[in-house]
Backbone as JSON, one array per atom type, in Angstrom:
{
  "sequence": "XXXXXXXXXXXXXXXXXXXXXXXXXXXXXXXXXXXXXXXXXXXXXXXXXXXXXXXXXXXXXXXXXXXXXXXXXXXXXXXXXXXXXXXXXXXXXXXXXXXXXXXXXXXXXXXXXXXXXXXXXXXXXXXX",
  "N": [[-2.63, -8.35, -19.11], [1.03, -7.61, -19.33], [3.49, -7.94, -16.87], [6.66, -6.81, -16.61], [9.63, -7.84, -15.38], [11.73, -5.45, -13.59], [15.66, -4.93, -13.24], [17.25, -3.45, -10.22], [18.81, -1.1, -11.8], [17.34, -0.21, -13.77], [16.25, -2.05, -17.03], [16.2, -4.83, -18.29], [14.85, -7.72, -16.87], [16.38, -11.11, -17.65], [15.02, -14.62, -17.31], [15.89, -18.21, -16.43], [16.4, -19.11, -19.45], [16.54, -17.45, -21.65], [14.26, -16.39, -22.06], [12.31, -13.06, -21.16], [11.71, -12.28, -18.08], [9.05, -11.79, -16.34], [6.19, -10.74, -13.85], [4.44, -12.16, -11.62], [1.4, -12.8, -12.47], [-1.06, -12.55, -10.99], [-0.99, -10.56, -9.21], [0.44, -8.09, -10.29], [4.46, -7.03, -9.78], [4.43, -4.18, -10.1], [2.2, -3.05, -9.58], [1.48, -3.86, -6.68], [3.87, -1.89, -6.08], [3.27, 0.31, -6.46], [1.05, 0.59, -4.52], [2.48, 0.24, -2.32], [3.73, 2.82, -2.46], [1.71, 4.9, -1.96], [0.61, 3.96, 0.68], [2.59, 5.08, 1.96], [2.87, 7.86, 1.44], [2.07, 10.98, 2.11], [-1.1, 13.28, 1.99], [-0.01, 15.4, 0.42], [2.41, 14.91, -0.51], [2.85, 14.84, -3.66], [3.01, 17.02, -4.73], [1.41, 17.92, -7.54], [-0.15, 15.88, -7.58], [-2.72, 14.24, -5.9], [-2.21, 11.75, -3.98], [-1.31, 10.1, -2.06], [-2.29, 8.2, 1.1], [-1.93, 9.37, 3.08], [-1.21, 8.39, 6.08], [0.44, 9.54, 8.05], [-1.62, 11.32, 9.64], [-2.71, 9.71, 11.42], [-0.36, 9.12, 13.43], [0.23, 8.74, 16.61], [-2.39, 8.79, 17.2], [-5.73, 7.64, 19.84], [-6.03, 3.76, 19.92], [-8.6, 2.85, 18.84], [-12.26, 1.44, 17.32], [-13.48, 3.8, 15.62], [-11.06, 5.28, 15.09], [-9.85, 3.03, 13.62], [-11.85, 2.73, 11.74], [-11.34, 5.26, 10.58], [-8.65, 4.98, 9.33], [-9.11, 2.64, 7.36], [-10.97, 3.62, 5.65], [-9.49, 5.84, 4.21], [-7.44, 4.45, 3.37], [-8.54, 2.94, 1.25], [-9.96, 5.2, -0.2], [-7.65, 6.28, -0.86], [-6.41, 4.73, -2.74], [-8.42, 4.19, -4.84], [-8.95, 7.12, -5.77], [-6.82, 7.01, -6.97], [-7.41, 6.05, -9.33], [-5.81, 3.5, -9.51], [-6.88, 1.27, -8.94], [-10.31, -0.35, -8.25], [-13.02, -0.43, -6.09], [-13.8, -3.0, -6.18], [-11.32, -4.37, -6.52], [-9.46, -4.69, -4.05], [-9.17, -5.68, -0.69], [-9.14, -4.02, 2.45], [-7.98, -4.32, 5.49], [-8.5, -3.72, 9.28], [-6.21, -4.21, 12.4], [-6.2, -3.95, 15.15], [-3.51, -3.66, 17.73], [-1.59, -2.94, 20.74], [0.52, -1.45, 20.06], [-0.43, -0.1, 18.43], [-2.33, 0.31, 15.31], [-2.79, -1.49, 12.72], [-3.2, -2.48, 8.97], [-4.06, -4.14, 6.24], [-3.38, -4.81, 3.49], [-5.16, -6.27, 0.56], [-5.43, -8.02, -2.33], [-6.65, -9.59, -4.81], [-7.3, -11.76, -2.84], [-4.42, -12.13, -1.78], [-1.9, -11.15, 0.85], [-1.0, -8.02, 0.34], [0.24, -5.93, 1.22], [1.05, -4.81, 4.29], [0.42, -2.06, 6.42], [1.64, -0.8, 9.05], [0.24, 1.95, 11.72], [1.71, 3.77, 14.28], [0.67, 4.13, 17.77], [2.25, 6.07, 19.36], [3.83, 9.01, 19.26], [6.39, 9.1, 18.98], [7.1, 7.28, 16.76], [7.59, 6.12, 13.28], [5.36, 5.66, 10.62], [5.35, 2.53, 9.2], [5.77, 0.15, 6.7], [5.21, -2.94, 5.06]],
  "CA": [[-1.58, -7.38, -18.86], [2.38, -8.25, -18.77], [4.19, -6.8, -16.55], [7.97, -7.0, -16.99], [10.45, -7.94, -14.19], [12.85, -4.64, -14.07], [16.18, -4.82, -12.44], [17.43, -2.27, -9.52], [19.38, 0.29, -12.31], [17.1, -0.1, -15.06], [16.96, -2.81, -17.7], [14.56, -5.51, -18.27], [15.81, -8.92, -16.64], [15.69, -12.22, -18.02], [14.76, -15.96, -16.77], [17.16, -19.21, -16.75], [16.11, -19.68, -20.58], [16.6, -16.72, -21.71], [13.16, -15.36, -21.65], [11.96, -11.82, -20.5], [11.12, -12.4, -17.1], [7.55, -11.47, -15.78], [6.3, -10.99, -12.7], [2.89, -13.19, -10.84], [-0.14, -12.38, -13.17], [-2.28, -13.01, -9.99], [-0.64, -9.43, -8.58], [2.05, -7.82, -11.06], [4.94, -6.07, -8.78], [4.55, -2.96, -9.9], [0.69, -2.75, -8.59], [2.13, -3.65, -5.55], [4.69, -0.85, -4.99], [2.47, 1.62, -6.26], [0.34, 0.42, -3.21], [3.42, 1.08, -1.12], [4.06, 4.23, -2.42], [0.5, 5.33, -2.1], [0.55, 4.06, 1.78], [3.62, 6.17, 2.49], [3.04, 9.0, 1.06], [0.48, 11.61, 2.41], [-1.95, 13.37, 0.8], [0.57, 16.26, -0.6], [3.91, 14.85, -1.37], [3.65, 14.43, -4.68], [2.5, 18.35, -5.03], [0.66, 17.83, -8.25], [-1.2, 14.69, -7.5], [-2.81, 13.98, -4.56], [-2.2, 10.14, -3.78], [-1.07, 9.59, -0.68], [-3.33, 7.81, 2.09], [-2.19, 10.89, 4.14], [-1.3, 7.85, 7.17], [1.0, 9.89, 9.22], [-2.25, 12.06, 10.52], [-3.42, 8.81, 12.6], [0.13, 8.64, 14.09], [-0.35, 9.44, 18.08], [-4.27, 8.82, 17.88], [-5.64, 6.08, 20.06], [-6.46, 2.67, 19.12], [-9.95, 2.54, 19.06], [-12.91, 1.37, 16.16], [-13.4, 4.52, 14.74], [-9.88, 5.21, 13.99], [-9.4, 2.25, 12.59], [-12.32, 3.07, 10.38], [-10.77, 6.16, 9.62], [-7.62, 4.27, 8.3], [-9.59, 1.92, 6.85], [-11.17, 4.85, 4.68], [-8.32, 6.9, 4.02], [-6.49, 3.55, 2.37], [-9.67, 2.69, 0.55], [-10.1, 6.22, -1.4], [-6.32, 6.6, -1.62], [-6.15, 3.36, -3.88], [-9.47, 4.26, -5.71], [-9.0, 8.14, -5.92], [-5.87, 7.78, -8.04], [-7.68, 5.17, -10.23], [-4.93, 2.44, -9.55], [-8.11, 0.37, -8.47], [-11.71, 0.25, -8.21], [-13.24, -0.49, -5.15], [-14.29, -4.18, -5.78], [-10.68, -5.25, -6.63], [-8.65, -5.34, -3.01], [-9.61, -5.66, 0.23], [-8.46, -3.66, 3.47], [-8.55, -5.26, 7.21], [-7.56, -3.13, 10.32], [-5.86, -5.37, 13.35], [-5.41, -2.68, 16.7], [-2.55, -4.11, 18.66], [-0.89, -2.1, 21.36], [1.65, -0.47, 19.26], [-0.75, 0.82, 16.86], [-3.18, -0.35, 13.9], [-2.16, -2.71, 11.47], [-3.9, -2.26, 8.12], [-3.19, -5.3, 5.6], [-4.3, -4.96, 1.9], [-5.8, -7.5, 0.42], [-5.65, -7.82, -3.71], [-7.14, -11.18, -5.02], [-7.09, -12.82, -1.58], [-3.22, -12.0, -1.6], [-1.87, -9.79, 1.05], [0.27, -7.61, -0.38], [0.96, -4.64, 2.03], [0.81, -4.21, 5.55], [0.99, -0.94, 7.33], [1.2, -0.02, 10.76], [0.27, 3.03, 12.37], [1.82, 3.98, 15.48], [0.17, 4.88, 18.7], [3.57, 6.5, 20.08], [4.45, 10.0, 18.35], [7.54, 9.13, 18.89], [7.46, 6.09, 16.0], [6.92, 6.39, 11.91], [4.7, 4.55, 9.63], [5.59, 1.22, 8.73], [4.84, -0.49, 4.83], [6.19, -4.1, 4.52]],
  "C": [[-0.32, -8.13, -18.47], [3.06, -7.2, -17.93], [5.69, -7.29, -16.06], [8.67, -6.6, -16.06], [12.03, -6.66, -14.73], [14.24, -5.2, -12.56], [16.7, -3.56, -11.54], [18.0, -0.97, -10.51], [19.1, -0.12, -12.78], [16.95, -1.38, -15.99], [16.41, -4.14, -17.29], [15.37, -7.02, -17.58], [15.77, -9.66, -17.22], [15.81, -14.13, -17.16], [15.87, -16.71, -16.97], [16.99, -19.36, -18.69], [16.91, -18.8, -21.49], [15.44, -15.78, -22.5], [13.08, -14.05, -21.15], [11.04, -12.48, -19.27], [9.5, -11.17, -17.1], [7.05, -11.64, -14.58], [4.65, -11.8, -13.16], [2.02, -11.76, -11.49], [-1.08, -12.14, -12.01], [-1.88, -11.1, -9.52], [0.7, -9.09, -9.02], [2.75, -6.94, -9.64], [5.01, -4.87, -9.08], [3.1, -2.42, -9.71], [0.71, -2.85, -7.32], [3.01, -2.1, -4.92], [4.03, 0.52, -5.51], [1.43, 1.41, -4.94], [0.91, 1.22, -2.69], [3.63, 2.35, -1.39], [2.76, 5.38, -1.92], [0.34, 5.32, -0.41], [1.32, 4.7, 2.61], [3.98, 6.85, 1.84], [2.05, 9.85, 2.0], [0.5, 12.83, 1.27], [-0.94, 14.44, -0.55], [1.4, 16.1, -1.77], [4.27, 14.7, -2.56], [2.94, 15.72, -5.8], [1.46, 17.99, -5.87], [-0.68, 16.8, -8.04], [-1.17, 14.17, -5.77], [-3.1, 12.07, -4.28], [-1.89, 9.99, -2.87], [-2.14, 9.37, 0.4], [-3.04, 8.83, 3.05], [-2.05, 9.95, 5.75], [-0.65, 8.36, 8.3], [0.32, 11.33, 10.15], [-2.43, 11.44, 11.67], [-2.26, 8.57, 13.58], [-0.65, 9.37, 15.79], [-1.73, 9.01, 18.53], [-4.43, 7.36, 18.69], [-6.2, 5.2, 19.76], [-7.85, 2.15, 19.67], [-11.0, 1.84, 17.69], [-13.11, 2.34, 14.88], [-12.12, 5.57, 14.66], [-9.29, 3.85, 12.9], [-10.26, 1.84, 11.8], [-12.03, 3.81, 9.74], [-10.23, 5.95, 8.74], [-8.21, 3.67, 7.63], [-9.98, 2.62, 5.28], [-10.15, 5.16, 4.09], [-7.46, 5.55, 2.47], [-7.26, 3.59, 1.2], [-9.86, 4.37, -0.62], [-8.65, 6.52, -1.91], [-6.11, 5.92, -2.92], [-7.13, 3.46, -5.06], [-9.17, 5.57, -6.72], [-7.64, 8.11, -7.18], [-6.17, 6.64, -9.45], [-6.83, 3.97, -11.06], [-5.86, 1.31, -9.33], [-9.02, 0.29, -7.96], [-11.95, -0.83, -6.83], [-13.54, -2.45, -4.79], [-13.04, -5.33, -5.9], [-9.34, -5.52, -5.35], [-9.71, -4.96, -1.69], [-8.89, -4.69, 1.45], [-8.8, -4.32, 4.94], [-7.6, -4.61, 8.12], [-7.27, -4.63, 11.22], [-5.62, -4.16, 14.08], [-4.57, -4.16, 17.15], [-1.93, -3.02, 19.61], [-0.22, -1.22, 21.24], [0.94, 0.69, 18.3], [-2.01, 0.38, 16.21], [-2.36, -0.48, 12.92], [-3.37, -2.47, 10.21], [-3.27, -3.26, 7.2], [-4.06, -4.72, 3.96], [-3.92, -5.87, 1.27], [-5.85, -7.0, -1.16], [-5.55, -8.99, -4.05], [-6.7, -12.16, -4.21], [-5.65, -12.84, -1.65], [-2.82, -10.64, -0.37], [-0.4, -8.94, 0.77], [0.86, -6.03, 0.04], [0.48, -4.81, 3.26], [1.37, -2.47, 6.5], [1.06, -0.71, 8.43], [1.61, 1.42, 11.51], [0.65, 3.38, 13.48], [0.76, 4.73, 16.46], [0.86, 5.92, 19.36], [3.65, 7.38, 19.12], [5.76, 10.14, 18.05], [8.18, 7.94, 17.33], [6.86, 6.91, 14.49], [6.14, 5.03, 11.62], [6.12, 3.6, 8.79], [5.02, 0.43, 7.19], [5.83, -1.26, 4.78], [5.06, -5.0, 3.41]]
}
């Protein structure tokens, strides 16, 4: 699979050569930001299709094991359920810290999203 480096308005880029740029085979970028879109979305927003990991239920909850199996879950069928990727090709790993749960995804030993959930109702979800 190629997957073709776009620029911000459209419009395919190209390399010093003048090649069609391409992004890293190992993890194209647009499997990536469908991640991100997928981790900040919940389950409705996209009316028709339900893709969103649905993460801003866990804001407020506290940081214990089984919420951060919940999340753990929740990422895990989001990513499967919209058949962007089957279960054996990324990984997920909670981290609790004080602030929250940290959720990292993992796609061929790369990590290529982190989220964090707030403990504070006062804070949003995080996707870098």
């Amino acid at each position: 699979m190629t997957d073709f480096r776009w620029g911000s308005v459209g419009g395919i880029l190209l390399d010093g050569t003048g090649d069609i740029q391409t992004t890293d085979p190992t993890v194209p970028e647009s499997l990536v930001d469908m991640v991100y879109t997928i981790l900040k979305a919940d389950l409705d927003s996209w009316k028709l299709y339900a893709i969103g990991a649905n993460l801003s239920y866990f804001i407020g909850q506290t940081v214990d094991p089984e919420v951060e199996l919940k999340i753990k879950r929740a990422i895990t069928d989001s990513l499967t359920r919209t058949g962007l990727l089957s279960r054996g090709d990324f990984t997920v790993v909670t981290v609790p810290s004080q602030d929250g749960i940290q959720a990292i995804v993992y796609i061929s030993n790369v990590a290529v999203a982190t989220v964090t959930v707030p403990q504070s109702t006062d804070a949003q979800i995080t996707v870098k």
